[in-house]
N, CA, C and O atoms as a GROMACS GRO file, in nm:
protein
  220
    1UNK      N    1   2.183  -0.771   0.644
    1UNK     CA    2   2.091  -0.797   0.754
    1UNK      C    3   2.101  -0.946   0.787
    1UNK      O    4   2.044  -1.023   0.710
    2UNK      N    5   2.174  -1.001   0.907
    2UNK     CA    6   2.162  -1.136   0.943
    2UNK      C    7   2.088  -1.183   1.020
    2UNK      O    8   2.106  -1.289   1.080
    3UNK      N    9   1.981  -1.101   1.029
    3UNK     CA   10   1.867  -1.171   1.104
    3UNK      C   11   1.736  -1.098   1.015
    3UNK      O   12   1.742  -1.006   0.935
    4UNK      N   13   1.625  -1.172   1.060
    4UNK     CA   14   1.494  -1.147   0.982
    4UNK      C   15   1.450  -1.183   1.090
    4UNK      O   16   1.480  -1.287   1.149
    5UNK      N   17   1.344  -1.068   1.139
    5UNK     CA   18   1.251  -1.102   1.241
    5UNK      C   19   1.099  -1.141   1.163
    5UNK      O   20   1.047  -1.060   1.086
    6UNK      N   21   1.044  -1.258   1.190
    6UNK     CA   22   0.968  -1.296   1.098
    6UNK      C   23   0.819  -1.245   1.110
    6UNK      O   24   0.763  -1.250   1.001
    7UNK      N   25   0.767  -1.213   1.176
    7UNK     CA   26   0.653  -1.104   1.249
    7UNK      C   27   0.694  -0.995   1.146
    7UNK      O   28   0.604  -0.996   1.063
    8UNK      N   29   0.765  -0.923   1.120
    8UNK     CA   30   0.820  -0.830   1.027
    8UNK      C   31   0.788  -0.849   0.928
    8UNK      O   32   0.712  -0.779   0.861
    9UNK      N   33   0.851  -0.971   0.891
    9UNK     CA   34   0.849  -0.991   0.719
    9UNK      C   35   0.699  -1.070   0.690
    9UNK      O   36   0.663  -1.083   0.573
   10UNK      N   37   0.614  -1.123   0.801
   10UNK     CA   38   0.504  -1.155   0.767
   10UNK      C   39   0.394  -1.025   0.714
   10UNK      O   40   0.318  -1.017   0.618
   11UNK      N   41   0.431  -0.921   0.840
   11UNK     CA   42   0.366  -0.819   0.826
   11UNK      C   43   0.384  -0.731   0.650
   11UNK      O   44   0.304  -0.666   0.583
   12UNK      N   45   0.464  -0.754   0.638
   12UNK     CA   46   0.540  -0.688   0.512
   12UNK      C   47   0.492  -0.723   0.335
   12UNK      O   48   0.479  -0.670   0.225
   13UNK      N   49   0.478  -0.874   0.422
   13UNK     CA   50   0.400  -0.947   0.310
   13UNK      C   51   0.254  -0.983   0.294
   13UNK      O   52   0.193  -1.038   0.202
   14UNK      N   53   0.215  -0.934   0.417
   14UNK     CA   54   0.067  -0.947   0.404
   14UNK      C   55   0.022  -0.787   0.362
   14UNK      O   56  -0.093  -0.781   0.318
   15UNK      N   57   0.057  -0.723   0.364
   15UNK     CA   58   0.060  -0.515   0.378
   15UNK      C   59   0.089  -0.554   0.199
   15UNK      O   60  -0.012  -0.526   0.134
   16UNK      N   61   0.170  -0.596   0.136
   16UNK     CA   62   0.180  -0.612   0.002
   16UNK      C   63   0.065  -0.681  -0.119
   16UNK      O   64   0.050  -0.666  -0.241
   17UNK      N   65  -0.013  -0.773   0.002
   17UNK     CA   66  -0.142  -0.863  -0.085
   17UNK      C   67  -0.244  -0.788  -0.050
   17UNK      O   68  -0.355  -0.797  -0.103
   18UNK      N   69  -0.217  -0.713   0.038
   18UNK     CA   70  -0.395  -0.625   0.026
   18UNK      C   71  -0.335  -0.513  -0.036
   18UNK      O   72  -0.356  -0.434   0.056
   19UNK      N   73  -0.283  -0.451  -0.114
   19UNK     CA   74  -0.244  -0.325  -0.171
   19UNK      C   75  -0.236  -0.383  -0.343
   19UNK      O   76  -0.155  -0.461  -0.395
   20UNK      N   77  -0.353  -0.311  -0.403
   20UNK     CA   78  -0.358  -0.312  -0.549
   20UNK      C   79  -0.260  -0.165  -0.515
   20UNK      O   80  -0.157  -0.207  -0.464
   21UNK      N   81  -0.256  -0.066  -0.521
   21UNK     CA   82  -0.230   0.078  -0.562
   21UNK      C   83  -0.147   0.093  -0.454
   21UNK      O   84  -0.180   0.044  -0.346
   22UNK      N   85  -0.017   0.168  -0.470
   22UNK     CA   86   0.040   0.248  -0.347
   22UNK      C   87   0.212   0.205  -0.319
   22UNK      O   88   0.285   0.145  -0.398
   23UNK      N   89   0.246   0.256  -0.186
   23UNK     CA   90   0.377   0.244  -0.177
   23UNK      C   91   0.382   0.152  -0.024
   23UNK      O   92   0.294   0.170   0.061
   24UNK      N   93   0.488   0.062  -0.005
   24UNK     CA   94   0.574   0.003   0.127
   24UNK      C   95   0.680   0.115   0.147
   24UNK      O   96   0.770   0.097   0.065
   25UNK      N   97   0.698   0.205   0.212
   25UNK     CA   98   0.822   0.200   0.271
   25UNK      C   99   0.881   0.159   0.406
   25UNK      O  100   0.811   0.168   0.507
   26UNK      N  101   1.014   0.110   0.411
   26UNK     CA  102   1.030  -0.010   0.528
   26UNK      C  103   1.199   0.091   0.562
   26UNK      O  104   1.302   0.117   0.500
   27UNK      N  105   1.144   0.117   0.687
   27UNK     CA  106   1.248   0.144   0.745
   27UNK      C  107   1.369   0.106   0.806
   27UNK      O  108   1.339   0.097   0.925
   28UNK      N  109   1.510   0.073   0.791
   28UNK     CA  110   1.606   0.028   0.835
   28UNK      C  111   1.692   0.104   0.922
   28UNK      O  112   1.748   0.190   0.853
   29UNK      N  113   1.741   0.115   1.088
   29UNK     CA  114   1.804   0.126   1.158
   29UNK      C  115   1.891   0.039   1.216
   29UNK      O  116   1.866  -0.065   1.277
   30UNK      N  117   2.006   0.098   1.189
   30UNK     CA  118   2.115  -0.071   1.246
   30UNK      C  119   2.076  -0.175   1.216
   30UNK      O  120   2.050  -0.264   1.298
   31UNK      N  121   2.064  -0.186   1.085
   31UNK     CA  122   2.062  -0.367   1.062
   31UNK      C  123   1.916  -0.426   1.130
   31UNK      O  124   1.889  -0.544   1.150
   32UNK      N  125   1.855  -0.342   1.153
   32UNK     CA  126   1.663  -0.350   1.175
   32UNK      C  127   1.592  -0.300   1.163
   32UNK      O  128   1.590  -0.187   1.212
   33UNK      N  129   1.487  -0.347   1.094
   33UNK     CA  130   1.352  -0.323   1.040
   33UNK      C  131   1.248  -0.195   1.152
   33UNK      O  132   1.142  -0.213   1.212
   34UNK      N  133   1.323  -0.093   1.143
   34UNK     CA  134   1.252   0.014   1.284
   34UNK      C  135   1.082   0.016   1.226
   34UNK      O  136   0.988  -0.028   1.292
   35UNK      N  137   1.070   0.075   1.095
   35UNK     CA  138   0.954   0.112   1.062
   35UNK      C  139   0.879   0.085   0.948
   35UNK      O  140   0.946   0.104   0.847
   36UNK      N  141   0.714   0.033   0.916
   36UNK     CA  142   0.674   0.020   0.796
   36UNK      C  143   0.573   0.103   0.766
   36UNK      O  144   0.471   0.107   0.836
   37UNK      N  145   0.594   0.191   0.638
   37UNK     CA  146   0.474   0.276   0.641
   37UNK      C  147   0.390   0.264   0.516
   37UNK      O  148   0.453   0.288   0.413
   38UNK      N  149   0.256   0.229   0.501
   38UNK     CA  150   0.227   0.212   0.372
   38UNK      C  151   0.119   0.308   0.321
   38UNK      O  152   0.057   0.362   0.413
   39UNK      N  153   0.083   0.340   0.204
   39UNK     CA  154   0.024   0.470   0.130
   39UNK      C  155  -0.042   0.379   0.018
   39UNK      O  156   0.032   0.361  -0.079
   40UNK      N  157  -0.152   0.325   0.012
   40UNK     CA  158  -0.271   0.285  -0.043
   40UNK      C  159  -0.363   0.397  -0.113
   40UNK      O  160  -0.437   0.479  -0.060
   41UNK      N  161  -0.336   0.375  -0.238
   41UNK     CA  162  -0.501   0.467  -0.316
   41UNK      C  163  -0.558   0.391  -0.331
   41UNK      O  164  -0.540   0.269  -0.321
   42UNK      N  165  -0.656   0.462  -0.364
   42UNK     CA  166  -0.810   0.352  -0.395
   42UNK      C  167  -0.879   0.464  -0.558
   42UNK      O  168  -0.921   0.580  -0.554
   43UNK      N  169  -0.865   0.376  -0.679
   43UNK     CA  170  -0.888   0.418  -0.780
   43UNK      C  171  -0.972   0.413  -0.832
   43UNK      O  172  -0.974   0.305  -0.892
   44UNK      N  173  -1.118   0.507  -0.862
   44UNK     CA  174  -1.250   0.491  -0.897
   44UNK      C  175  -1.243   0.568  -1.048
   44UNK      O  176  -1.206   0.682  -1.078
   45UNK      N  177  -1.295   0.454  -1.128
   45UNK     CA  178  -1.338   0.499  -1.245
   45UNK      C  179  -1.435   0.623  -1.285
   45UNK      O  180  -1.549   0.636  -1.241
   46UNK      N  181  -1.383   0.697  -1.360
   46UNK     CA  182  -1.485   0.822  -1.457
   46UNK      C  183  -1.632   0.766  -1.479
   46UNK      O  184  -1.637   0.667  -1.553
   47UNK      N  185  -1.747   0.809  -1.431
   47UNK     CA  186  -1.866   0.778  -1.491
   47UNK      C  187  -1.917   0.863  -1.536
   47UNK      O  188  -1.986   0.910  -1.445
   48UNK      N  189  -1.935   0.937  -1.648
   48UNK     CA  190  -1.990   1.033  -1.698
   48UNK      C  191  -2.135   0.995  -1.732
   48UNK      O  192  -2.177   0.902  -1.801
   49UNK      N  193  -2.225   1.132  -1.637
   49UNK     CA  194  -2.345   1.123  -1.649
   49UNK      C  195  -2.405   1.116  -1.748
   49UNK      O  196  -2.324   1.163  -1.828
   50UNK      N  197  -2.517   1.082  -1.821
   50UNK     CA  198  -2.563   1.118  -1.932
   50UNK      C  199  -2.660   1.290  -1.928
   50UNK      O  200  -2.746   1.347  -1.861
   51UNK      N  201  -2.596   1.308  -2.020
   51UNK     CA  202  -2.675   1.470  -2.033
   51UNK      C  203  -2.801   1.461  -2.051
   51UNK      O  204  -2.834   1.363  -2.117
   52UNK      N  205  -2.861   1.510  -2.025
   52UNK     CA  206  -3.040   1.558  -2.006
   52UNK      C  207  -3.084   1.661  -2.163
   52UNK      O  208  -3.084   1.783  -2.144
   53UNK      N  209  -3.108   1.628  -2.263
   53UNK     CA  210  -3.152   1.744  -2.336
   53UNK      C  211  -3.334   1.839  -2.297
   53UNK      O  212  -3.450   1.800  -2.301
   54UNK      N  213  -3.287   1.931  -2.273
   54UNK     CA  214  -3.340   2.049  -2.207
   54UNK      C  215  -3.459   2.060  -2.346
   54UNK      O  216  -3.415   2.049  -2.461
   55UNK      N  217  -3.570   2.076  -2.329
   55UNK     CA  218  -3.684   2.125  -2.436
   55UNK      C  219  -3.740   2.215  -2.426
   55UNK      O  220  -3.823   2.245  -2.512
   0.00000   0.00000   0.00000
C-alpha cells in the first residue's frame, strides 16, 4: 500500500482506543482501505444474588 489516507488511519486508531472487547476488520480493495467494520462487546460481571432463607 503506497499511500495511507490519513482520515483512515486516524479513524482506525481512534475505533481501537475506545474498544476494550471486540474485533477491527479493515477492508482492502486495490491497494485501499474500502471498509472498516468494528464488533465491540460490552462485558458485565456475574452478581449473584444473595438467597433469601424461607421460614
Amino acid at each position: 500500500m503506497a499511500y495511507l489516507d490519513e482520515k483512515k488511519v486516524s479513524h482506525i486508531l481512534q475505533s481501537l482506543r475506545e474498544m476494550d472487547y471486540g474485533s477491527l476488520v479493515i477492508t482492502v480493495h486495490n491497494d485501499e482501505i474500502t471498509q472498516i467494520d468494528k464488533t465491540e462487546k460490552k462485558r458485565f460481571s456475574l452478581n449473584k444474588k444473595a438467597e433469601v432463607k424461607k421460614t
